[in-house]
C-alpha positions as CSV (number, residue, x, y, z in Angstrom):
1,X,0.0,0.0,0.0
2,X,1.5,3.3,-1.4
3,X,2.3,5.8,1.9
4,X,-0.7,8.1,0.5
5,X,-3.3,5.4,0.5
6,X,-5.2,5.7,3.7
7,X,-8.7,4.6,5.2
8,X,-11.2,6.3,7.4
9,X,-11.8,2.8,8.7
10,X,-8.1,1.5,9.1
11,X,-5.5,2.3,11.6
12,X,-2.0,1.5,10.3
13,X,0.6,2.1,12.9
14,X,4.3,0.8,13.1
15,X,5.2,-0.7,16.0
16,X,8.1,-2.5,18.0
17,X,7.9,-5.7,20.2
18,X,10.4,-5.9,22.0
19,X,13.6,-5.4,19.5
20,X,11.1,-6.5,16.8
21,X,9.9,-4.3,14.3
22,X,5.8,-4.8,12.9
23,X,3.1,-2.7,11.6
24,X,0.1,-3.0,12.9
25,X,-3.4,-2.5,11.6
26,X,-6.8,-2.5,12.9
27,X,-10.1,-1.5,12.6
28,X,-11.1,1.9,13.5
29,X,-13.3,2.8,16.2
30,X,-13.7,-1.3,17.1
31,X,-13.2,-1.8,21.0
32,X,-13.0,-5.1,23.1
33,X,-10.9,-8.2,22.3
34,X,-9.9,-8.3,18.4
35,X,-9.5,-11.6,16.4
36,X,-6.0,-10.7,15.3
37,X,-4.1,-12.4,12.8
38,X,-0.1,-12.5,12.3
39,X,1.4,-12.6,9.1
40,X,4.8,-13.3,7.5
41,X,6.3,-12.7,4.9
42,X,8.9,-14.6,2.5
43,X,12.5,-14.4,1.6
44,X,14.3,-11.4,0.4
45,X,10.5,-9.4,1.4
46,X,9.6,-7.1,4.5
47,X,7.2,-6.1,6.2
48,X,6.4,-2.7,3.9
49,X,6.0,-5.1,0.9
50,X,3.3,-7.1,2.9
51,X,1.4,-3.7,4.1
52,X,-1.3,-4.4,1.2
53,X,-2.7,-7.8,2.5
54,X,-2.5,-7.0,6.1
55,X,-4.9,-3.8,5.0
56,X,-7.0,-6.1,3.0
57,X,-7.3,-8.6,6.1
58,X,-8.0,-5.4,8.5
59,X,-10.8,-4.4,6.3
60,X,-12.3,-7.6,7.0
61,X,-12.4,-7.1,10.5
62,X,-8.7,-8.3,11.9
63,X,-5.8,-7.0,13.9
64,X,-3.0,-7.7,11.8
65,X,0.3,-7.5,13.1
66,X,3.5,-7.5,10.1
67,X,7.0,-8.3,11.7
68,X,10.1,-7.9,10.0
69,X,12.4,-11.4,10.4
70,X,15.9,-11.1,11.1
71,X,18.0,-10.1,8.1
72,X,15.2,-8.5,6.1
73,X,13.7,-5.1,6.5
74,X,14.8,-2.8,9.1
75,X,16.8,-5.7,10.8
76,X,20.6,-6.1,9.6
77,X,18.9,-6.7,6.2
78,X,21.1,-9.0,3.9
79,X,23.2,-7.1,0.7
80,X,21.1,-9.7,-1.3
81,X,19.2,-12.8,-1.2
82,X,21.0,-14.7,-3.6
83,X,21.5,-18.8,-3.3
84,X,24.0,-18.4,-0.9
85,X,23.0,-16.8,1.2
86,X,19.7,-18.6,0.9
87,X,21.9,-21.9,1.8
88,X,23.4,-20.1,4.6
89,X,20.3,-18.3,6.6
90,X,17.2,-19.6,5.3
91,X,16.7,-21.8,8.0
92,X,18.2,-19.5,10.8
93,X,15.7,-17.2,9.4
94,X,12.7,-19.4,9.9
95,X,13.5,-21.0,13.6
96,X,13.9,-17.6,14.7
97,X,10.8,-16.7,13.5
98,X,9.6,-19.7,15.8
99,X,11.2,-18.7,18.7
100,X,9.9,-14.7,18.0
101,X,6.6,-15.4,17.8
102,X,6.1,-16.6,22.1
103,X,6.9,-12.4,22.4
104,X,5.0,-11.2,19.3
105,X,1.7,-13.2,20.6
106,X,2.7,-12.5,24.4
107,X,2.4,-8.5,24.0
108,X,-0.6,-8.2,20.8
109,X,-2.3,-9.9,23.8
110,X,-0.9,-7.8,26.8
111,X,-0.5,-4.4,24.7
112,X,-2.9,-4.8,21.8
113,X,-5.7,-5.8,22.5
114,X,-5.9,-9.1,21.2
115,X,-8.2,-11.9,21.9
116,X,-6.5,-14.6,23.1
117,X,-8.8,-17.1,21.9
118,X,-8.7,-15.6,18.3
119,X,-5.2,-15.6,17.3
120,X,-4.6,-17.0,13.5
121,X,-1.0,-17.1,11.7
122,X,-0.5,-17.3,8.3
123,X,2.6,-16.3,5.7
124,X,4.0,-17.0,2.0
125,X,6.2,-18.7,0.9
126,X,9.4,-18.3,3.7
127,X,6.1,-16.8,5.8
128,X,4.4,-19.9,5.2
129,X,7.2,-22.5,6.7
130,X,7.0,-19.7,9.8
131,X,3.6,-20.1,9.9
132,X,3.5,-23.9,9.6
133,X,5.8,-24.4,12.4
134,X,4.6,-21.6,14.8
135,X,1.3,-23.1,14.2
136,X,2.3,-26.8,14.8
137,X,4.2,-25.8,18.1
138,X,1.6,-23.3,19.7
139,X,-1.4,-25.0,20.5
140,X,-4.0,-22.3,21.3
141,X,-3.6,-20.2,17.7
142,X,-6.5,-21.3,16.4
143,X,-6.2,-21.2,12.4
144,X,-3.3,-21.4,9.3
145,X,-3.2,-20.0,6.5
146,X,-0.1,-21.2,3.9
147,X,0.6,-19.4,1.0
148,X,2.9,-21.5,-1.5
149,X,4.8,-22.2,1.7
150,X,5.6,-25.8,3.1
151,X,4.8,-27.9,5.9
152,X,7.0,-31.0,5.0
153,X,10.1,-29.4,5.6
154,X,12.2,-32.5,5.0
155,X,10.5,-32.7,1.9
156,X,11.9,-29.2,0.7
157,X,15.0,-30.1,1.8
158,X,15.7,-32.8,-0.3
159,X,14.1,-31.1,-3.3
160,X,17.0,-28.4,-2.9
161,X,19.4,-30.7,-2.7
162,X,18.3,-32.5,-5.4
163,X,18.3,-29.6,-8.1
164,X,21.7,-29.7,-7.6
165,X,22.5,-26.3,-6.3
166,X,24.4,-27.8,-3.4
167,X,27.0,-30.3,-3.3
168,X,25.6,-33.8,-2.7
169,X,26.5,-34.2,0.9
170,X,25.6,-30.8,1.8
171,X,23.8,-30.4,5.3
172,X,22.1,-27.2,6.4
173,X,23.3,-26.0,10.0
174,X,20.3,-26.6,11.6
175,X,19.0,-29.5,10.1
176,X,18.3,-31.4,12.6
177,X,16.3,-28.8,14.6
178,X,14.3,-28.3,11.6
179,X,13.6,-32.2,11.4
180,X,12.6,-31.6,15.3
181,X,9.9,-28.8,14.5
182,X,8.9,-30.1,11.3
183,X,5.1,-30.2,10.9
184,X,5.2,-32.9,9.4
185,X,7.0,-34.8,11.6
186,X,4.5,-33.4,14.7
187,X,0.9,-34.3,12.4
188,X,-0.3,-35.7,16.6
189,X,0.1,-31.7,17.1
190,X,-2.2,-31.0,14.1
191,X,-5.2,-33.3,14.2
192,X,-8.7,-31.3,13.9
193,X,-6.9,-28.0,13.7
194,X,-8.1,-25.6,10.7
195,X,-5.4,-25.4,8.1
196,X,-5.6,-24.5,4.9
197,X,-3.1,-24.7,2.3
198,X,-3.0,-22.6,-0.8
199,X,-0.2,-23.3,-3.5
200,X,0.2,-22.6,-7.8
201,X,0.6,-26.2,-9.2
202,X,3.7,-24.6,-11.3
203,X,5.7,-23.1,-8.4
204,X,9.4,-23.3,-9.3
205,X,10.8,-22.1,-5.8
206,X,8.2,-24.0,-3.6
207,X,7.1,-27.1,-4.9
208,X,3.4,-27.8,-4.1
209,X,4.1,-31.9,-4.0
210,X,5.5,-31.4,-0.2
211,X,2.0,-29.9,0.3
212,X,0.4,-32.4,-1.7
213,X,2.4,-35.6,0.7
214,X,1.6,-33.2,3.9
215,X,-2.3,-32.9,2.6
216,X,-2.5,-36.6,2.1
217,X,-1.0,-37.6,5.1
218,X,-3.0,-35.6,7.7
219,X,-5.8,-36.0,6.2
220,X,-6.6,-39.5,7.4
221,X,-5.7,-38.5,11.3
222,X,-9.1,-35.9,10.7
223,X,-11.9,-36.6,12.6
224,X,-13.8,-33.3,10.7
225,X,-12.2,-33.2,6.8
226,X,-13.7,-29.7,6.3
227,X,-11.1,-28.2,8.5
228,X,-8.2,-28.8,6.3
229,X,-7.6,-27.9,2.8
230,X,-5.3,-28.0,-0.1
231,X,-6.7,-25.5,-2.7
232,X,-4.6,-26.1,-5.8
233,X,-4.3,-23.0,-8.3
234,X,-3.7,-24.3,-12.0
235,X,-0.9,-22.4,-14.1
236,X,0.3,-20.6,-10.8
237,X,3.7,-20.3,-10.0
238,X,5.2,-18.3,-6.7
239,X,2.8,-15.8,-6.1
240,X,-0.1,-15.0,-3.9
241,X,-3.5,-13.8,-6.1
242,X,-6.7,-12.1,-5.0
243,X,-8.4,-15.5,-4.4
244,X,-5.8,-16.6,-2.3
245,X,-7.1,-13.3,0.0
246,X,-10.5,-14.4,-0.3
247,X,-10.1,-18.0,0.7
248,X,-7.9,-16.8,3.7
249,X,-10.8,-14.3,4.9
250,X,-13.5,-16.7,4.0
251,X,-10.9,-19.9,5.9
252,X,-11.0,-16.5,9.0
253,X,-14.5,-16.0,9.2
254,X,-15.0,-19.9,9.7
255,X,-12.2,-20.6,12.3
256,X,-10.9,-17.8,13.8
């Protein structure tokens, strides 16, 4: 959202939590508890380039709050996001994320206003493996929302390796924390919780088949199947679209 776009019915206002930079939007003029959602965004973004959806969600009625990760935005960001430096902090990146978030949803509860019993997470594509695993490891967020992100993190991992931009016997420095938090290695953490996953069926940096194995998988464990989805958008490669908003206002409205 361009700095002269504003609303009579939106208050945008940055933020910091603790050492973390956000912006934070709400609805104007709304008192009590809010449903508040927290989203994330991907590799090589910020939290500027994310201000549009987190309006968009706002106008539906939610507390957004937009954090910059580590590396990115106002936070030490990187001279560029190129492979290696992909190799080298993706992951750092993302478990931080996890361990940020205990803060983030402590004070949007304590200082903002939020309703404890209606926080939902959602992110793309870096944003969504945040997501995933903040989700998976914090029981009382109620709902996820995964933009072309992943929840089979192993998954992605070999899929890296095996494109051959990484020598054969290359391990990331964290690996085996990431196999620890991996959603998909926690699906007893997961069962009956709303998730739903949205992902192009052409995504080059993401592939949707982790999603697809992750999709198939938990879905047996489901004691409701309408509370998770895999919405598959034909032709689509890395991007989030305007139906991708409106399923994640419409999967809100339902869960959150």
């Amino acid at each position: 959202m361009a700095d002269h776009l504003k609303s009579d019915f939106i208050v945008e206002e940055k933020i910091s939590i603790g050492n973390i930079p956000a912006i934070l939007f709400r609805p104007k003029n709304k008192e009590g508890l809010l449903p508040t959602a927290i989203l994330y965004h991907g590799w090589s973004s910020n939290k500027e380039f994310q201000r549009m959806r987190g309006f968009i969600l706002s106008s539906a009625g939610y507390q957004v709050i937009i954090p910059d990760a580590i590396y990115h935005g106002e936070r030490n960001p990187l001279k560029n996001y190129n492979l290696e430096n992909a190799k080298k902090y993706f992951w750092h990146v993302v478990l931080n994320n996890i361990e940020e978030s205990k803060i983030i949803i402590e004070q949007a509860v304590s200082k903002y206003q939020a309703d404890p019993a209606r926080i939902g997470i959602l992110g793309h594509s870096m944003g969504g493996f945040t997501a995933a695993g903040v989700f998976t490891h914090n029981l009382d967020i109620k709902a996820l929302v995964v933009f072309n992100g992943a929840c089979n993190w192993n998954y992605f991992n070999q899929w890296f390796k095996g494109k051959g931009w990484v020598e054969e016997d290359f391990e990331f420095e964290e690996e085996e924390r990431v196999s620890t938090l991996d959603p998909q290695n926690n699906l007893k953490l997961l069962k009956d919780r709303p998730i739903l996953l949205l992902h192009g069926d052409r995504d080059g940096l993401v592939p949707i088949e982790g999603q697809r194995i992750f999709y198939s998988k938990i879905k047996e464990s489901y004691d409701n199947p309408k509370r998770i989805k895999l919405i598959e958008y034909p032709n689509l490669n890395h991007f989030v679209t305007t139906n991708m908003m409106e399923e994640a206002i419409y999967w809100f409205y339902k869960y959150l």
